[in-house]
C-alpha positions as CSV (number, residue, x, y, z in Angstrom):
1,X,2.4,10.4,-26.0
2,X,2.3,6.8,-25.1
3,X,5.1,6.9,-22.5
4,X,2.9,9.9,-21.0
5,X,-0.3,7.3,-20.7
6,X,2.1,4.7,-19.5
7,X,3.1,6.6,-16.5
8,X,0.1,8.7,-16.2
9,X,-3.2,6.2,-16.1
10,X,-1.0,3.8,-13.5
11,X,-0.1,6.8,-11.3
12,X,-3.5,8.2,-11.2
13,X,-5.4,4.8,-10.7
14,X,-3.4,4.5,-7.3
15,X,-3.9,7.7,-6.2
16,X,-7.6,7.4,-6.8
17,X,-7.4,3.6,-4.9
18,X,-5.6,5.9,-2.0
19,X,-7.8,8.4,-1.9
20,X,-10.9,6.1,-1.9
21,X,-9.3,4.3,0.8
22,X,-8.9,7.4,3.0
23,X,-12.2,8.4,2.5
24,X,-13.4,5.1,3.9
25,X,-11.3,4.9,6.8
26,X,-12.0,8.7,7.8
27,X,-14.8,7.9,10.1
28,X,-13.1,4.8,11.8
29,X,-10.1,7.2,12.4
30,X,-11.3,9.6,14.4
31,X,-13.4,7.0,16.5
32,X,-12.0,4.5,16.7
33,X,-8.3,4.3,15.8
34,X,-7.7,7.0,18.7
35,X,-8.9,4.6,21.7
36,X,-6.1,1.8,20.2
37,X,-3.0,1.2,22.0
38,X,-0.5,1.4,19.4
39,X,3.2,1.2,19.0
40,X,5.8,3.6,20.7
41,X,7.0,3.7,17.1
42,X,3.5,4.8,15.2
43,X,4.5,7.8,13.5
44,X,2.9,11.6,13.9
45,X,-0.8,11.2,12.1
46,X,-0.1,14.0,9.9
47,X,2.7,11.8,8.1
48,X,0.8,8.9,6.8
49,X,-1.4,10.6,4.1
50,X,2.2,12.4,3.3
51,X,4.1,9.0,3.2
52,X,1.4,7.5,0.7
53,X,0.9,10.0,-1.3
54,X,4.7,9.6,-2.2
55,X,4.3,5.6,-2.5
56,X,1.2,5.7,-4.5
57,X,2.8,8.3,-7.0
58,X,6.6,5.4,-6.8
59,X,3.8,2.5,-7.5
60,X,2.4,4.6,-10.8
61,X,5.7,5.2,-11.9
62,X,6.7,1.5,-10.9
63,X,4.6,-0.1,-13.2
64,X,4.8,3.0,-15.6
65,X,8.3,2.4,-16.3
66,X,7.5,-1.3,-17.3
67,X,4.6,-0.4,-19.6
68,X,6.8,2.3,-21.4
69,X,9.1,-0.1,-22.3
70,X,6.3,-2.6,-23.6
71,X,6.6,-5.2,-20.9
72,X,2.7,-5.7,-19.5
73,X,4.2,-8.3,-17.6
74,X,3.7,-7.3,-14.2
75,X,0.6,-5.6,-14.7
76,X,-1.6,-8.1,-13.5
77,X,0.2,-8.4,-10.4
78,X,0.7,-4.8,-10.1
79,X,-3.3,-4.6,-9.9
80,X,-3.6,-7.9,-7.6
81,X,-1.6,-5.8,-5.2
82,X,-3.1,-2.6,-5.9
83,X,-6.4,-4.3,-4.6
84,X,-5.2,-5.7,-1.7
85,X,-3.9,-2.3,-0.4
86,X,-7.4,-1.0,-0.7
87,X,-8.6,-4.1,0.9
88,X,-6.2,-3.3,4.2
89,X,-8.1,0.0,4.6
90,X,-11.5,-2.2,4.3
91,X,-10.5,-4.8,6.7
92,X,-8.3,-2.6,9.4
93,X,-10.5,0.5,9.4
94,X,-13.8,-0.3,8.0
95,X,-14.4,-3.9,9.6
96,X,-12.2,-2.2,12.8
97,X,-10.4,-5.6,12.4
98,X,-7.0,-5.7,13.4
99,X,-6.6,-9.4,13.0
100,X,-8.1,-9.2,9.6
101,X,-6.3,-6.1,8.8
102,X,-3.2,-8.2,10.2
103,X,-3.9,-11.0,7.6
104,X,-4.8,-8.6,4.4
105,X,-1.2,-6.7,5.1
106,X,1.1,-9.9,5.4
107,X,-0.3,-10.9,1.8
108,X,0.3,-7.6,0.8
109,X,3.7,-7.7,2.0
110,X,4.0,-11.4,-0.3
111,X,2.5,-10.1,-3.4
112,X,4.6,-6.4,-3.5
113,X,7.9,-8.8,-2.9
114,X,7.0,-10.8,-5.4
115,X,6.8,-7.8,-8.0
116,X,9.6,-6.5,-7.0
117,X,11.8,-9.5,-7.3
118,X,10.4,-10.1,-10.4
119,X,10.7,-6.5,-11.5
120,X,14.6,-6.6,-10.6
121,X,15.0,-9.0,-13.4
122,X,13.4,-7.5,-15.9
123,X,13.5,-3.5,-15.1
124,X,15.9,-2.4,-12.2
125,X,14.5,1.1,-11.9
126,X,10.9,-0.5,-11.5
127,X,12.0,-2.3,-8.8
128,X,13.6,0.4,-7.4
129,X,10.9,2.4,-7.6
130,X,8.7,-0.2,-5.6
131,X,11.1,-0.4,-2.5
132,X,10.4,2.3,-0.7
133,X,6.5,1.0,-0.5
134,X,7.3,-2.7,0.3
135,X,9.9,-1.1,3.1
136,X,6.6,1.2,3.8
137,X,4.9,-2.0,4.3
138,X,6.9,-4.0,6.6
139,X,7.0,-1.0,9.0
140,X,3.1,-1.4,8.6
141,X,2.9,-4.6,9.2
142,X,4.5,-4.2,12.7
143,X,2.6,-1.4,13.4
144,X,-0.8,-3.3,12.2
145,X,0.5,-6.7,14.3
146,X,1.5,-4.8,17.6
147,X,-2.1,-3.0,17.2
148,X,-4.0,-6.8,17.3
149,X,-1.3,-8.1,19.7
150,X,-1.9,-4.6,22.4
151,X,-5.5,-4.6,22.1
152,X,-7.1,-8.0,23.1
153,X,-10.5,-7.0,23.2
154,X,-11.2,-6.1,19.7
């Protein structure tokens, strides 16, 4: 029953953090995200709640894998970054901030290497598990930097 918790309560907390992202960016993308000029590389809308659903679930089970073992280790960071996720939706699609959105992302991208580097060493298949969302992350990061860069009057 404890491995179930371990992998369960992570896993749900993110999807939760997810979904109350989405629900704050709803209005800001259908008024405003439409009018940006984005990448010739942005994928189909319908993909992205798709594509982190699955990442949210791989983060859960990230950080579920460590906690079934016993190692709380990475749990603070694992909730540092969990955070700053929710605070990209905030900053990008709330504040409409690009540049903000731009900044909130790049530490993102720092804090989910830094796990999973640190998760290599002590749990291969946590870290595993997190690679697909920091990959995720750096394809965000260039879509979020090409959206400031393209649209100098926001």
């Amino acid at each position: 029953m404890k491995k179930f918790f371990a992998y369960t309560i992570p896993t749900v907390l993110a999807l939760a953090i997810g979904a109350l992202g989405a629900y704050i960016q709803t209005p800001a993308i259908t008024e405003w995200y439409p009018t940006l000029v984005k990448s010739p590389l942005t994928p189909p809308a319908v993909l992205f709640p798709i594509a982190w659903t699955i990442l949210y679930i791989l983060m859960g089970l990230s950080i579920g894998t460590m906690i079934a073992k016993g190692d709380m280790s990475l749990v603070r960071l694992w909730l540092v970054q969990l955070l700053v996720n929710f605070l990209w939706s905030v900053a990008f699609f709330a504040l409409r901030s690009p540049l903000l959105g731009l900044i909130v992302i790049l530490i993102l991208d720092v804090l989910v290497f830094t796990y999973t580097v640190y998760a290599f060493g002590q749990n291969r298949t946590a870290a595993w598990t997190f690679v697909p969302y920091l990959l995720w992350l750096i394809f965000a990061s260039y879509l979020t930097g090409y959206i400031y860069l393209n649209n100098p009057a926001l």
